[in-house]
DOPATI-344391 format. One record per residue: residue number from 1; residue in three letters; x negated, y negated, z of N, C-alpha, C in turn. Coordinates in Angstrom, 1 decimal, decimal comma. Example, Ala and Ser with C-alpha at 12.3 -4.5 7.8 and 13.67 -1.06 7.14 Angstrom:
2
- pos / code / n_u / n_v / n_w / ca_u / ca_v / ca_w / c_u / c_v / c_w
- 1 / ALA / -13,2 / 5,7 / 7,8 / -12,3 / 4,5 / 7,8 / -13,2 / 3,3 / 7,8
- 2 / SER / -12,8 / 2,2 / 7,1 / -13,7 / 1,1 / 7,1 / -12,9 / 0,0 / 7,9
***
This chain:
52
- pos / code / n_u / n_v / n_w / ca_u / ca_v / ca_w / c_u / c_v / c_w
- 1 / UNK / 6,5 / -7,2 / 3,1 / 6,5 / -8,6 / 3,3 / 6,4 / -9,4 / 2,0
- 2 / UNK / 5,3 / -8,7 / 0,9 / 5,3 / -9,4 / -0,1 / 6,7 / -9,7 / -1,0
- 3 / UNK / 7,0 / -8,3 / -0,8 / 8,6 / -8,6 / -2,0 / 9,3 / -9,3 / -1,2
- 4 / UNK / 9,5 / -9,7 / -0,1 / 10,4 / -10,6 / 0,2 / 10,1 / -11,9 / 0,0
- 5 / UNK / 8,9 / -12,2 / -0,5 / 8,6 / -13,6 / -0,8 / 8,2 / -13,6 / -2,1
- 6 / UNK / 9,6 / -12,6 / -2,9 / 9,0 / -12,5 / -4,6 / 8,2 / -11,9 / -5,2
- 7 / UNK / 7,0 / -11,4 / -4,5 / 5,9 / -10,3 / -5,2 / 6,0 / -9,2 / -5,3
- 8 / UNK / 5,5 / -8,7 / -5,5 / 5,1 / -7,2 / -5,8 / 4,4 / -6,2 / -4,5
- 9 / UNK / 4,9 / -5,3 / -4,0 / 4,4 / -4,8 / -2,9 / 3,9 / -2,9 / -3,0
- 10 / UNK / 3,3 / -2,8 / -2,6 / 2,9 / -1,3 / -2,6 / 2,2 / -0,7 / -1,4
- 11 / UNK / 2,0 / 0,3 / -0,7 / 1,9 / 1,3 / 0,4 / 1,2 / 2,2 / 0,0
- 12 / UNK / -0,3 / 2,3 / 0,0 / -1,1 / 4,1 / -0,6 / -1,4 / 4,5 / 0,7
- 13 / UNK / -1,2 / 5,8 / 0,7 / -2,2 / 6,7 / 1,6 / -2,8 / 7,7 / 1,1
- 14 / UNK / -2,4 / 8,1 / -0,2 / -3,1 / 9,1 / -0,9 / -3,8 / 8,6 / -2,1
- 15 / UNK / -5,2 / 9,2 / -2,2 / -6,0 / 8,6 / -3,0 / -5,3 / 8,7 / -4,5
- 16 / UNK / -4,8 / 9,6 / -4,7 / -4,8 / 10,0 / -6,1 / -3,3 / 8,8 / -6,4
- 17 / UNK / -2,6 / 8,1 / -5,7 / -1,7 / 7,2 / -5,5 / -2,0 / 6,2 / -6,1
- 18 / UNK / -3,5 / 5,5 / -6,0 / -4,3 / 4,5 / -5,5 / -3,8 / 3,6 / -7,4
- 19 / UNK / -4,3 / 4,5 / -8,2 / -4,7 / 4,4 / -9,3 / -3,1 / 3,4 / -9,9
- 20 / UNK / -1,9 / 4,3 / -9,9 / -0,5 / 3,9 / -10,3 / -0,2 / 2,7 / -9,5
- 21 / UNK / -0,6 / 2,5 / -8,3 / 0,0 / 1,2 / -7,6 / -0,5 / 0,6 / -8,0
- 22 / UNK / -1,9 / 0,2 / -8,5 / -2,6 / -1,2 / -9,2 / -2,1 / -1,2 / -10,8
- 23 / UNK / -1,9 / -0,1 / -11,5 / -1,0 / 0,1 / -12,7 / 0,1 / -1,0 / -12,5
- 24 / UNK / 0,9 / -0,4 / -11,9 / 2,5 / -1,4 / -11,0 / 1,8 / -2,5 / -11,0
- 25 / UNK / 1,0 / -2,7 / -10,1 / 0,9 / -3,9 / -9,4 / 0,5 / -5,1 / -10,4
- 26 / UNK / -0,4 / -4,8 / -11,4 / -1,0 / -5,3 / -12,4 / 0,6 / -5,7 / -13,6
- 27 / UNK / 0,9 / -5,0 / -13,6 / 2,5 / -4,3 / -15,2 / 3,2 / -5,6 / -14,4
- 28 / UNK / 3,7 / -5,7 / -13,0 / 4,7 / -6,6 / -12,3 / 4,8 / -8,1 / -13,1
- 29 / UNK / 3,7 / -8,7 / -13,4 / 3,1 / -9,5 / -13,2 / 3,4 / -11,1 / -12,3
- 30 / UNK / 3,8 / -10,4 / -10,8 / 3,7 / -11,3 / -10,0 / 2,5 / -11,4 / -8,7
- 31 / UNK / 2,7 / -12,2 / -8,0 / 1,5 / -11,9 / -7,1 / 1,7 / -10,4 / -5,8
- 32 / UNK / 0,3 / -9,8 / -6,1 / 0,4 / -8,5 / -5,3 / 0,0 / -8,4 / -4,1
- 33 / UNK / 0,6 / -7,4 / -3,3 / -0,4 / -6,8 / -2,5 / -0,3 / -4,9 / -2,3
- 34 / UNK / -1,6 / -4,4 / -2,5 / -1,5 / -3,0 / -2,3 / -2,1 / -2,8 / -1,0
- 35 / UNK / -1,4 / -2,0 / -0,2 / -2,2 / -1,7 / 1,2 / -2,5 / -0,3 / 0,6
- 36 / UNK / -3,9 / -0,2 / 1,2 / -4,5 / 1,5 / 0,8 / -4,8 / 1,2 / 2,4
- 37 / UNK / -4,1 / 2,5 / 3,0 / -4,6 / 3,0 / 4,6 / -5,8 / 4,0 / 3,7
- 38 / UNK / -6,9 / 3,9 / 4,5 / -8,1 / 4,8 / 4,0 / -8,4 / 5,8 / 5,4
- 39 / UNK / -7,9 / 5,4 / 6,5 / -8,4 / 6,1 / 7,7 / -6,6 / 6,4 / 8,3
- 40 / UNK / -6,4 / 7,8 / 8,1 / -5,1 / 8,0 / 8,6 / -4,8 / 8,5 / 10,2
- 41 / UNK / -5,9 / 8,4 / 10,9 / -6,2 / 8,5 / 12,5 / -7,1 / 7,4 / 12,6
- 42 / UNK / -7,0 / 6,4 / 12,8 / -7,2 / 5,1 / 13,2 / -7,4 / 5,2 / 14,9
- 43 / UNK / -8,5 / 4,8 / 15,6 / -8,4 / 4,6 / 16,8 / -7,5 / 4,0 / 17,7
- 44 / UNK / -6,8 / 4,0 / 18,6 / -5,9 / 3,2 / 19,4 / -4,8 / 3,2 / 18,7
- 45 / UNK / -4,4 / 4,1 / 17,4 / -3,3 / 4,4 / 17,2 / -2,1 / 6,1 / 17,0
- 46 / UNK / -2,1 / 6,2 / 17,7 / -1,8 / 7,7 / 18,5 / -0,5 / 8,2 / 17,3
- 47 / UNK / -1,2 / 8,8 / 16,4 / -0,2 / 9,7 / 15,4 / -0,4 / 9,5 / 14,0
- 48 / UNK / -1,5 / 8,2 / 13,5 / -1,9 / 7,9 / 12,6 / -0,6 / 7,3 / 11,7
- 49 / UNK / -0,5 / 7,1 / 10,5 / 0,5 / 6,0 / 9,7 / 1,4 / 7,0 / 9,4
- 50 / UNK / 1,8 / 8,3 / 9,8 / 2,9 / 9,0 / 9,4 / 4,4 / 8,7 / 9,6
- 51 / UNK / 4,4 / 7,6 / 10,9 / 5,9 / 6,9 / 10,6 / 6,0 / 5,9 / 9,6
- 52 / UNK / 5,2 / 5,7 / 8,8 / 5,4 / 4,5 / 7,8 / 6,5 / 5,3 / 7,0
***
């Protein structure tokens, strides 16, 4: 959503991920957003973020 309105966008699920996408995110220098999923079995969501 963000790069379509010009920014800078990033997706973590893996911690060791976390680190490089705020590198990016920071280097871009437009406005960001990093999504870190921290809980990959989420209640009420049946298969956790593996179709992302």
């Amino acid at each position: 959503m963000v790069a379509g309105l010009g920014g800078h966008g990033e997706f973590v699920t893996d911690p060791q991920d976390l680190r490089p996408a705020l590198e990016r995110a920071f280097a871009s220098g437009k406005p960001a957003c990093v999504n870190v999923i921290i809980d990959q079995e989420p209640p009420g969501i049946r298969g956790g973020y593996d179709f992302m």
